[in-house]
N, C-alpha and C positions, 0 to 999 in steps of 0.2 A: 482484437488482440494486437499487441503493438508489435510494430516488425520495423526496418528498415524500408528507406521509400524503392518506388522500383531501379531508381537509377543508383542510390545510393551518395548521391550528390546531393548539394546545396540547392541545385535549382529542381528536387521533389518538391521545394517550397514552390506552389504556384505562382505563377508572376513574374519569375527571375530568371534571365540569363545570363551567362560567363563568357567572356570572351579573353584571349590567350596570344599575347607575340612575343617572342626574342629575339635574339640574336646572336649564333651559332661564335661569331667572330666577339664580340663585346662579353658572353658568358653572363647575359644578364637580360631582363626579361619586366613583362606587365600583367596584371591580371586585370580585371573591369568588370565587377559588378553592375548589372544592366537592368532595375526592375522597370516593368512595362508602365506602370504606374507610380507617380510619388510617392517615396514611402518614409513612414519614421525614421527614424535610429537615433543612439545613445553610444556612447562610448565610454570605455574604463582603460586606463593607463597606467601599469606597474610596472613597466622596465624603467632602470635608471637613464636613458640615452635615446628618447624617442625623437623620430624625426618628421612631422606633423604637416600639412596644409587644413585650412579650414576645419578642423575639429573643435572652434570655438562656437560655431555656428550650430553645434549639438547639445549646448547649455540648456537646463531646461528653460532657461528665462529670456532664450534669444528669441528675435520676430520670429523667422521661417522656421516652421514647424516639419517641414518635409524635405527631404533631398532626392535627387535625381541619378543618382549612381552612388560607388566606393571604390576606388582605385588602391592598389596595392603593387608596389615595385622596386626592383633593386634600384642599384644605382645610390647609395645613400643619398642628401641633398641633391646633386642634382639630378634624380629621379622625379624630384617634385614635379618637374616638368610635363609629369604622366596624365595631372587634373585637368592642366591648359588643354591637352589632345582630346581628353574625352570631353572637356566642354565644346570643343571643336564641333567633335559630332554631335552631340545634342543642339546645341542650339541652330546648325543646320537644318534639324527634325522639330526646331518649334518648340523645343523642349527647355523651360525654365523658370525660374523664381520672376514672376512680372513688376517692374517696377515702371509704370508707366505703359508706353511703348515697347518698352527693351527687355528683352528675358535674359537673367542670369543662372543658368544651370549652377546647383551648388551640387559640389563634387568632395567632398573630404576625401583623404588620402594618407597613407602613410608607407614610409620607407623601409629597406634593410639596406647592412651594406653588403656590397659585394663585389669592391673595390680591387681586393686581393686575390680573386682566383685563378690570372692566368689569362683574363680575358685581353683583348684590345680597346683600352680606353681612351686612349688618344683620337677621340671625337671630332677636336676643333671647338672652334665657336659656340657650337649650340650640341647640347647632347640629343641623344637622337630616342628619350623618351617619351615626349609630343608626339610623333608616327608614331612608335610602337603603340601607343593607346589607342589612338586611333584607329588604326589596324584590327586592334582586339576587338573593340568596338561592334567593326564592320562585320567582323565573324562570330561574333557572341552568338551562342546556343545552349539550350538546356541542357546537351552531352558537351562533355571536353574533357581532357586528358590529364594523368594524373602526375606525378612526380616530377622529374626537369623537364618545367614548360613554364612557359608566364612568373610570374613574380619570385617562382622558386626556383628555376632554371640555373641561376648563379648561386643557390641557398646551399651551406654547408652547416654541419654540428661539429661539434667535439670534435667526434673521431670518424666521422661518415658522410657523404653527401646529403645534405639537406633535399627542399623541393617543393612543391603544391601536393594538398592535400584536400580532400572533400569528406565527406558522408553526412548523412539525414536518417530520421528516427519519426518514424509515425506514430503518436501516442495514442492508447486505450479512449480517449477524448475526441480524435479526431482529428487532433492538432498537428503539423509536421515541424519538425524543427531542423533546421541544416547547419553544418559551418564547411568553412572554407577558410582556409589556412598558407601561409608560405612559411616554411618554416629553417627558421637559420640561426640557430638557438647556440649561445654559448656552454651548455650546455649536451646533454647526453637523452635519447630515447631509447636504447638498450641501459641493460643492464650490466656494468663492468665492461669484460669483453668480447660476453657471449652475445646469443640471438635473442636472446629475451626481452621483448618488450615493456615496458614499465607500463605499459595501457592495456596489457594482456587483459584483465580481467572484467573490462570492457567488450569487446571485442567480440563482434558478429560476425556470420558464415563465415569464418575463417579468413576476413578481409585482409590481414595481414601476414597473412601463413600458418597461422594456427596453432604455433606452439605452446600456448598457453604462460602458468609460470612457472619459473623453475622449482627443484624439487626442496630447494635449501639456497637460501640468500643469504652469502657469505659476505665477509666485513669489505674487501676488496669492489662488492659491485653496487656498495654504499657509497662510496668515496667517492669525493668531490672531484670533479673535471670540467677543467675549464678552456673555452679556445678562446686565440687569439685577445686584444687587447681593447681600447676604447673603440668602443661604437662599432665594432663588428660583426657585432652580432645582431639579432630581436625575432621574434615569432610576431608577425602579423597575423591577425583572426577576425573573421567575421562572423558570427552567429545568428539567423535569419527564423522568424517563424511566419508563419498566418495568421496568428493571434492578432484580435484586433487591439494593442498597446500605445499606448503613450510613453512619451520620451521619458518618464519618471519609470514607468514601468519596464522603457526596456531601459533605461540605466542601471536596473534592480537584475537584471537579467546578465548583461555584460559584466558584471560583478560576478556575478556567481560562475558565469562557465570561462572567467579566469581560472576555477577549479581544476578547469580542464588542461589546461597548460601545466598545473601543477603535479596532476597526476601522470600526464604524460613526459615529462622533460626533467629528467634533476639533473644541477641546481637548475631554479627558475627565478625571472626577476631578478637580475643580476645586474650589477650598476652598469655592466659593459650591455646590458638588452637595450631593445625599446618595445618589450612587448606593450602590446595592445590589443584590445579586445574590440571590435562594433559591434552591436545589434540593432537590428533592424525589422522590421514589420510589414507586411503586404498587406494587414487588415484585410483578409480573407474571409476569415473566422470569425465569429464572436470571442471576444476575452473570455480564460478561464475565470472562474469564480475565486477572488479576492479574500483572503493571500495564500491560502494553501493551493490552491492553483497557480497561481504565480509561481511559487516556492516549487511546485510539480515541474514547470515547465523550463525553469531556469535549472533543476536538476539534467534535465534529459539535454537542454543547449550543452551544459559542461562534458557532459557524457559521450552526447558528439563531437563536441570537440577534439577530446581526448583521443576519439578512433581515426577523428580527420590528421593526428600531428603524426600519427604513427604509420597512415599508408601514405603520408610524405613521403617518409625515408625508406618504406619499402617497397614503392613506386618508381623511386628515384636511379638514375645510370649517372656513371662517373665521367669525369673530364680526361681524355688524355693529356697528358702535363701538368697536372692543378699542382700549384707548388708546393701545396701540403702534402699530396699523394692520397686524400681520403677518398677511398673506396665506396662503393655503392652499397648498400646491405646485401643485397642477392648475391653480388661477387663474394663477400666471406661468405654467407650462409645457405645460396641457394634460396627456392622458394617456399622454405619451410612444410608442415604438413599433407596440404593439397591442392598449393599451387594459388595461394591466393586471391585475391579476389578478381 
């Protein structure tokens, strides 16, 4: 019977670890995808404003067929900095793409901004998102914490503090599929200006408070809302299985639990985002059987996704001072039903 994995997290998918650092003073933060073994992945990009390292290296027609991590961090541009730190530790650990002699850890990565919330950015010289990956690196574990920490620690919405998010779906097959999310959406994950979640109907053991949907969707919690201006925004995503997949197969995949974003955040894909999607593979598993197995399995990624963008923001605590003033979800709503997950 298919249920959520036991942790509820991205690393139910065997083989992967997380690792988590910020910086209380900066208001901004890394997260670090760690699998123990090279693994696939594929990437889909539908925000207007993405800000990218190495995700050209995920083409199907490129050489290296494997990568060695996925970095996710504030700091817009210069967060890129996050890939340099975690090649750091890998190649330390022997860990990398061989060319000759010399291993090259390949690390794609992708940014948000979070320039604007109040934090201390006045760095100096060199930003100081190299250590923090690092850092994360060193502490990566199958458990880790959910809302402001690592790459969503600086994450806001609309009208709410953003954050990191996780959850995994064990399917009827065997298969597990996780995501893992930062989410800093120009956009809205309630409903108007109530507690309702737009992923309600998603939504297992009550992981986000349980209030389900509301009783009457009225015209007001349609309506469009937008923050802030260029490039301030994007939902970063990663969506992970054991399936054993190729890079065609999870591109077919990261496509579809873009869905997931869609259901969780209106608007979405907003010229002001950089949303982006990876997927990636541990080859645990045998592949489902082709293509309605595919099509099964790339439902269930979107699906978790969708639950991962939503205990973002209801995981997530507020700044004192944030210039906007947005609040945390629990501050207006409390923790819903019974007490979340």
């Amino acid at each position: 019977m298919a249920s959520t994995g036991p942790r509820n997290l991205i690393t139910d998918v065997e083989g992967l670890t997380v690792g988590n650092a910020q910086s209380d003073a900066l208001r901004s933060g890394v997260t670090v995808l760690l699998p123990d073994l090279p693994m696939a992945a594929a990437v889909d990009v539908r925000g207007g404003g993405p800000g990218t390292r190495d995700t050209g290296v995920l083409k199907p027609e490129g050489l290296v067929q494997e990568i060695h991590a996925i970095v996710l961090s504030g700091g817009s541009a210069f967060g890129l900095d996050a890939a340099t730190g975690t090649q750091a530790y890998l190649r330390e650990r022997g860990v990398g793409f061989a060319v000759g002699p010399a291993l090259v850890p390949i690390v794609p990565q992708a940014i948000l901004f979070d320039l604007l919330n109040g934090g201390d950015k006045e760095w100096g010289r060199r930003p100081p998102y190299q250590d923090m990956a690092f850092s994360a690196c060193e502490i990566a574990s199958d458990s880790f914490a959910l809302g402001t920490v690592g790459a969503g620690f600086g994450a806001t919405t609309e009208r709410l503090k953003g954050g990191l998010g996780s959850a995994s779906w064990v399917m009827e097959t065997g298969h597990t599929v996780g995501a893992l999310t930062a989410v800093n959406a120009a956009g809205n994950v309630t409903m108007g200006d109530g507690p309702h979640f737009w992923a309600a109907p998603f939504e297992q053991d009550r992981e986000f408070g349980g209030l389900g949907w509301p009783e009457t969707v009225s015209p007001d919690m349609t309506e469009p809302r937008l923050k802030g201006g260029i490039a301030e925004n994007t939902t970063l995503a990663i969506v992970a299985t054991d399936a054993a997949l190729d890079r065609n197969a999870l591109k077919r995949i990261a496509i579809i639990a873009q869905t997931g974003l869609a259901r969780a955040i209106y608007p979405v894909h907003m010229p002001t985002d950089g949303d982006i999607v990876f997927a990636v593979s541990t080859g645990r598993r045998p592949a489902p059987e082709a293509p309605s197995g595919l099509a099964t399995l790339g439902a269930a990624a979107a699906d978790t996704l969708t639950r991962a963008i939503a205990r973002a923001v209801y995981e997530a605590h507020a700044f004192e001072g944030d210039p906007a003033g947005r609040p945390a979800y629990r501050d207006l709503f409390g923790k819903g039903t019974a007490g979340g997950a």
